[in-house]
C-alpha angles and dihedrals in degrees: 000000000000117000098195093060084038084058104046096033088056090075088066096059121095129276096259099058098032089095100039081053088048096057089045099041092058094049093055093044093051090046089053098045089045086057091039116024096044113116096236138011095254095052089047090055089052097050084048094053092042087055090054098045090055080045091058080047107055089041102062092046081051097059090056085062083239122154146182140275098273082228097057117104105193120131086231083049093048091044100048092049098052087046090055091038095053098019096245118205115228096221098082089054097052085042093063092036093062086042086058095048088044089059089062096060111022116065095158142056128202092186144046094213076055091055088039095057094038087054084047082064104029096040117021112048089066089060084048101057087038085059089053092044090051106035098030092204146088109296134225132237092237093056092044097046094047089042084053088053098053090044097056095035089057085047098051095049082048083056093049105042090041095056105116091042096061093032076063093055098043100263132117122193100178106089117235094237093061087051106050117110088003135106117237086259100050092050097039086052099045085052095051087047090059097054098052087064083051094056091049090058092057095043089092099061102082096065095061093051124079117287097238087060101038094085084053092061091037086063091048094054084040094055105047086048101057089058091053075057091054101055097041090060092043084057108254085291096135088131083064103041140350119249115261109226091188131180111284088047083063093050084052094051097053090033087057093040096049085049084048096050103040090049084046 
């Protein structure tokens, strides 16, 4: 999921859930900056371990039902204390976790089921851990399945907007097999194409969510979307530049969702 989107969007929730974001927000931020923003491959697997092993930590604080100081304003502190507070499960951490340690040793992908199950541990286990935050229940599979859907489908038109920009870093999200006996703008179109359906698979969760967070979840689908929009009309040349979503295609968006959500 972007974080970006997840950072700024938060400010739209309401009240109630804007701290409990926050926390989680910034977890997820720092473990992906400690995968993508360290200087070399060896320092970014050591910021990595030293996160789990803070995560091993705070959970087993956690499962004594122990929290902090109220005053404390450590990120442990924060972290342990929204686990306790939304029973947090521990699976959706490790997933993103491995995800993060993968990215130091795979740049390449020769399937798409490989991609798919790198995006179940990159992508989905932050809208996981969003639908506990905002339903504080037991969930159910169809929200689940349709919350997993969006997530990777937001991951994988980050992938293909963002190709020359990874290409350039020497990463290469289009699996070899997609691409095999096909020009750039046949695969890139067959795996847009994929993603849509993805998209419409997802399209069923806000209506099982409460009613103050569904326009929240609507921005995100919309958004996604609106970049699929953008490199169709550009053409599929991602490999050439990335898709502008510029300002006026952000007032749209909110402008389209506010309409949705007031006639729903």
């Amino acid at each position: 999921m972007h974080y970006e989107n997840f950072h700024v969007l938060s400010a739209l929730l309401p009240r109630r859930l804007r701290e409990p974001f926050e926390v989680l927000y910034s977890w997820c931020r720092y473990a992906d900056d400690c995968a993508d923003e360290s200087a070399s491959v060896d320092e970014a697997v050591d910021r990595l371990t030293h996160l789990r092993a803070e995560l091993d930590t705070v959970f087993d604080q956690a499962a004594r039902r122990s929290k902090c100081d109220s005053a404390a304003e450590g990120a442990s502190c924060k972290l342990l204390n929204l686990i306790v507070q939304y029973n947090l499960p521990r699976e959706p951490f490790d997933d993103l976790l491995d995800a993060f340690f993968q990215d130091q040793r795979v740049c390449r992908y020769e399937t798409m089921s490989e991609l798919l199950d790198y995006c179940r541990r990159s992508a989905n286990p932050v809208g996981r851990l969003v639908l506990k935050l905002v339903c504080q229940g037991e969930l159910k599979a169809d929200q689940l399945d349709a919350s997993d859907a969006i997530c990777t489908a937001l991951q994988l038109a980050n992938f293909w907007q963002d190709v020359k920009r990874d290409r350039d870093k020497g990463r290469d999200y289009i699996p070899r097999e997609m691409a095999q006996g096909r020009t750039f703008k046949e695969t890139l179109q067959v795996l847009v194409g994929q993603t849509e359906l993805l998209f419409e698979r997802g399209d069923v969760l806000p209506e099982t969510l409460p009613r103050d967070v569904r326009p929240v979840i609507r921005l995100f689908i919309r958004g996604g979307r609106t970049v699929l929009k953008k490199i169709k009309r550009m053409g599929y040349c991602t490999d050439c530049r990335r898709p502008v979503v510029g300002r006026w295609d952000k007032i749209r968006i909110l402008a389209w969702t506010w309409l949705e959500t007031w006639f729903r």
